[in-house]
Every structure is written in structure tokens, then in C-alpha cells.
PASEBA-1860 file (N, C-alpha, C; in nm, 3 decimals):
! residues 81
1> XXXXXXXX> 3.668/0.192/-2.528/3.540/0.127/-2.528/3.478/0.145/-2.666 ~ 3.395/0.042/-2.700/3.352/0.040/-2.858/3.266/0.143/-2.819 ~ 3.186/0.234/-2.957/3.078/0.296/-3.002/2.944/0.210/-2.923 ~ 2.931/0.100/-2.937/2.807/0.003/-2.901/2.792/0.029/-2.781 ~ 2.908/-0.025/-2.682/2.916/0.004/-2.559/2.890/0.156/-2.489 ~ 2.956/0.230/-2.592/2.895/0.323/-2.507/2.757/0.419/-2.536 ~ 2.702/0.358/-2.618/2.561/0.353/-2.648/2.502/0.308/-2.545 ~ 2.488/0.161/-2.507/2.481/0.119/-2.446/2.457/0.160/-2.262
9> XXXXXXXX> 2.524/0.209/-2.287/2.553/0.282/-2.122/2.517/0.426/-2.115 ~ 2.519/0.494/-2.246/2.425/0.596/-2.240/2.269/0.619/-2.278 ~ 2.237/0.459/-2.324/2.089/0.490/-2.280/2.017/0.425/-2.165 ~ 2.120/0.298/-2.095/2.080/0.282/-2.016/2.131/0.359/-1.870 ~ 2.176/0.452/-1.884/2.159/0.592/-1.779/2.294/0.490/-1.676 ~ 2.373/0.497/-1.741/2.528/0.432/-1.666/2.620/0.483/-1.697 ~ 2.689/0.549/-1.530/2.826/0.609/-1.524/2.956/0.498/-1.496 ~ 3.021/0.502/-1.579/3.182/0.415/-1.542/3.227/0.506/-1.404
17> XXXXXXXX> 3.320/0.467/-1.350/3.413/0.563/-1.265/3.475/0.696/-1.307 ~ 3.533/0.631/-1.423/3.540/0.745/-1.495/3.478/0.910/-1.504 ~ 3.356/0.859/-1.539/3.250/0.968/-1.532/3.255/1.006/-1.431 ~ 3.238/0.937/-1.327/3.197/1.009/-1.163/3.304/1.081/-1.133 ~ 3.429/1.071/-1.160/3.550/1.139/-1.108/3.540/1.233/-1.235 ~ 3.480/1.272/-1.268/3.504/1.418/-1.401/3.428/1.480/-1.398 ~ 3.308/1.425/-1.316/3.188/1.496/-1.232/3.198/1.544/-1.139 ~ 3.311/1.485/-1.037/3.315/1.529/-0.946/3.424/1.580/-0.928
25> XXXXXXXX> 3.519/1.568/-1.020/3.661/1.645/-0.993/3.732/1.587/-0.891 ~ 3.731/1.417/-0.906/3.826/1.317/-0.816/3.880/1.312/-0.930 ~ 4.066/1.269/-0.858/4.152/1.200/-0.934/4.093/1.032/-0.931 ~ 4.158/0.965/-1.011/4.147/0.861/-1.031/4.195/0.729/-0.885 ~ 4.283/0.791/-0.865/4.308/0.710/-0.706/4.203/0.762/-0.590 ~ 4.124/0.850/-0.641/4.097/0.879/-0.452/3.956/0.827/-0.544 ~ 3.899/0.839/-0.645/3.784/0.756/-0.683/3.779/0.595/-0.619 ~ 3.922/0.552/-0.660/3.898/0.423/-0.664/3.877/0.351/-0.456
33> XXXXXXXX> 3.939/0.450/-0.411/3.983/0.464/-0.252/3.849/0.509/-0.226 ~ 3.755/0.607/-0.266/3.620/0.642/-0.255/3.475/0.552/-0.257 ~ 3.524/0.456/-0.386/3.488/0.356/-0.395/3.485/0.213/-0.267 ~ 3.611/0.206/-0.238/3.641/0.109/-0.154/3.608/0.122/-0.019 ~ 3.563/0.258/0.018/3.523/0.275/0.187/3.379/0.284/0.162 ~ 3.300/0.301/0.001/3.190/0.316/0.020/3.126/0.443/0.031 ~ 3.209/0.546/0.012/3.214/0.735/0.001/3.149/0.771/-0.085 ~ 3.067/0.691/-0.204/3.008/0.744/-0.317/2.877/0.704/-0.303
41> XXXXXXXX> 2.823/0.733/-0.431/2.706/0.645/-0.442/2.665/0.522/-0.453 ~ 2.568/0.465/-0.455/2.562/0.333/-0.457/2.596/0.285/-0.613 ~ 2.651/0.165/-0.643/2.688/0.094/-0.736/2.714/-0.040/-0.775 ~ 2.667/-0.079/-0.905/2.673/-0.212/-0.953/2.827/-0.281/-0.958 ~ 2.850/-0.414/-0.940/2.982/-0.408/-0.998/2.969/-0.581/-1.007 ~ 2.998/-0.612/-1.106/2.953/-0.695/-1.236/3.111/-0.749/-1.265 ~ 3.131/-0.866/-1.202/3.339/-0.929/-1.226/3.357/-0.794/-1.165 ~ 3.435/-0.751/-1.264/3.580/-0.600/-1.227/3.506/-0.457/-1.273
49> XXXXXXXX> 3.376/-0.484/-1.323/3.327/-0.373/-1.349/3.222/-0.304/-1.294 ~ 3.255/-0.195/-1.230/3.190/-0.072/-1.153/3.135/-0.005/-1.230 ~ 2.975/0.023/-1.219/2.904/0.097/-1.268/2.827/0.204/-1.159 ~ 2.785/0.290/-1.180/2.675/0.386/-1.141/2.558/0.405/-1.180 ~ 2.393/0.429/-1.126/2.306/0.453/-1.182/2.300/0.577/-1.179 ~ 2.271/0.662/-1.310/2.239/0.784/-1.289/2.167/0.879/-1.198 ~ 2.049/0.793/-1.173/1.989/0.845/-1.075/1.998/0.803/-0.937 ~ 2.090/0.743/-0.894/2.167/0.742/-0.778/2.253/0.821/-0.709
57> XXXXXXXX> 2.305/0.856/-0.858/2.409/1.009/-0.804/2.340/1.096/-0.816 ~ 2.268/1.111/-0.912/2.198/1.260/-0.856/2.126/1.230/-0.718 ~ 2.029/1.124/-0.685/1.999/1.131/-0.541/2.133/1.138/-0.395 ~ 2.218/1.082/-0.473/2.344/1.098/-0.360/2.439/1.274/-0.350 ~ 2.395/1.319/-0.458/2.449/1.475/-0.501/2.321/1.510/-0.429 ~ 2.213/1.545/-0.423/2.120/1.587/-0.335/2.108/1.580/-0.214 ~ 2.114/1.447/-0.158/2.141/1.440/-0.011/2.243/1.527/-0.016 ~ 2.422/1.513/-0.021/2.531/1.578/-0.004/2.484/1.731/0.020
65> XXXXXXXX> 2.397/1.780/-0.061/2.388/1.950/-0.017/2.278/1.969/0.076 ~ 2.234/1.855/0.160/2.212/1.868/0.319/2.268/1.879/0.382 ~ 2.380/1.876/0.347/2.477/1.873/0.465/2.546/1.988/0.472 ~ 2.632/2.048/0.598/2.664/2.172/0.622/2.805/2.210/0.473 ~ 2.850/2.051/0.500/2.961/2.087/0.372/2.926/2.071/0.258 ~ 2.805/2.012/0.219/2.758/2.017/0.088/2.692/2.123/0.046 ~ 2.622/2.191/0.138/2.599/2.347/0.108/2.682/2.434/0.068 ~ 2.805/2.452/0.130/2.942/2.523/0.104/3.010/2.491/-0.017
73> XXXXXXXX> 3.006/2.387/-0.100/3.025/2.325/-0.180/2.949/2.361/-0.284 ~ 2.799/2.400/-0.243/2.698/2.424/-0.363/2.709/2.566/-0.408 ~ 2.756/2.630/-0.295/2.754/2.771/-0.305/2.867/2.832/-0.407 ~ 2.988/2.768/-0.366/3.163/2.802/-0.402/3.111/2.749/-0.601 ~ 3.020/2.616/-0.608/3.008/2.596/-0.738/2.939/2.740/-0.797 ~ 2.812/2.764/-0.769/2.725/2.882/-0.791/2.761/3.015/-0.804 ~ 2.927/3.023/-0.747/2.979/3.158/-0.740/3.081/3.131/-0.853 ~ 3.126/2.996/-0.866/3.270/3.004/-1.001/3.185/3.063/-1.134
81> X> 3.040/3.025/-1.121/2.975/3.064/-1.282/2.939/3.201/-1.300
END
């Protein structure tokens, strides 16, 4: 991706897939499979291109640690540091 572009997407507060799976520590197939059932956050997708709003995932990472497994999840992170 050019320099512009990803200017671009970093000031307008936009994750590729990419990002979300390096955030979240998905491989690249279960992103795209994550994607397709609708398992993530909400997202733009523009022709072939999937975007994220930043502040979507963090509201979708927030909900997640309501939940009994997203707590367990928050914790196991909080203890690797």
C-alpha cells in the first residue's frame, strides 16, 4: 500500500483486516471466515475492500469482556504482562 494510503487510513481511524487479525492474534483464514459469519465487528466494505472503524472495535472489544469468555480472556491478557 502507498505512504498516501496509509496516511489516509490512519487519520481517518481505519483498520484493513490485516490490522484486526494482529490485534487480535487471528490467522488470516479464520479472519477472513470471521468476517463471513459476521464474528467481528462491524465493517465497511467498498468493491473487495473491507475496512474497520476504529471505534467499532474498541466498542466490539468492550462488549466481548462482558461476557464470561471475554473476561477470561481479559484476565490471561493482564497476567502475560
Amino acid at each position: 500500500m502507498t505512504p498516501a494510503a496509509e496516511n489516509f487510513l490512519t487519520v481517518a481511524r481505519l483498520l484493513r483486516p490485516g490490522d484486526l487479525a494482529a490485534l487480535m492474534g487471528w490467522s488470516p483464514d479464520t479472519t477472513r471466515a470471521k468476517i463471513a459469519r459476521r464474528q467481528c465487528p462491524r465493517f465497511l466494505r467498498i468493491k473487495r475492500c473491507t475496512l474497520f472503524r476504529y471505534d467499532d472495535v474498541m466498542a466490539w472489544l468492550e462488549a466481548e469482556e462482558d461476557t464470561p469468555q471475554g473476561r477470561q480472556q481479559a484476565v490471561s491478557d493482564l497476567l502475560r504482562k
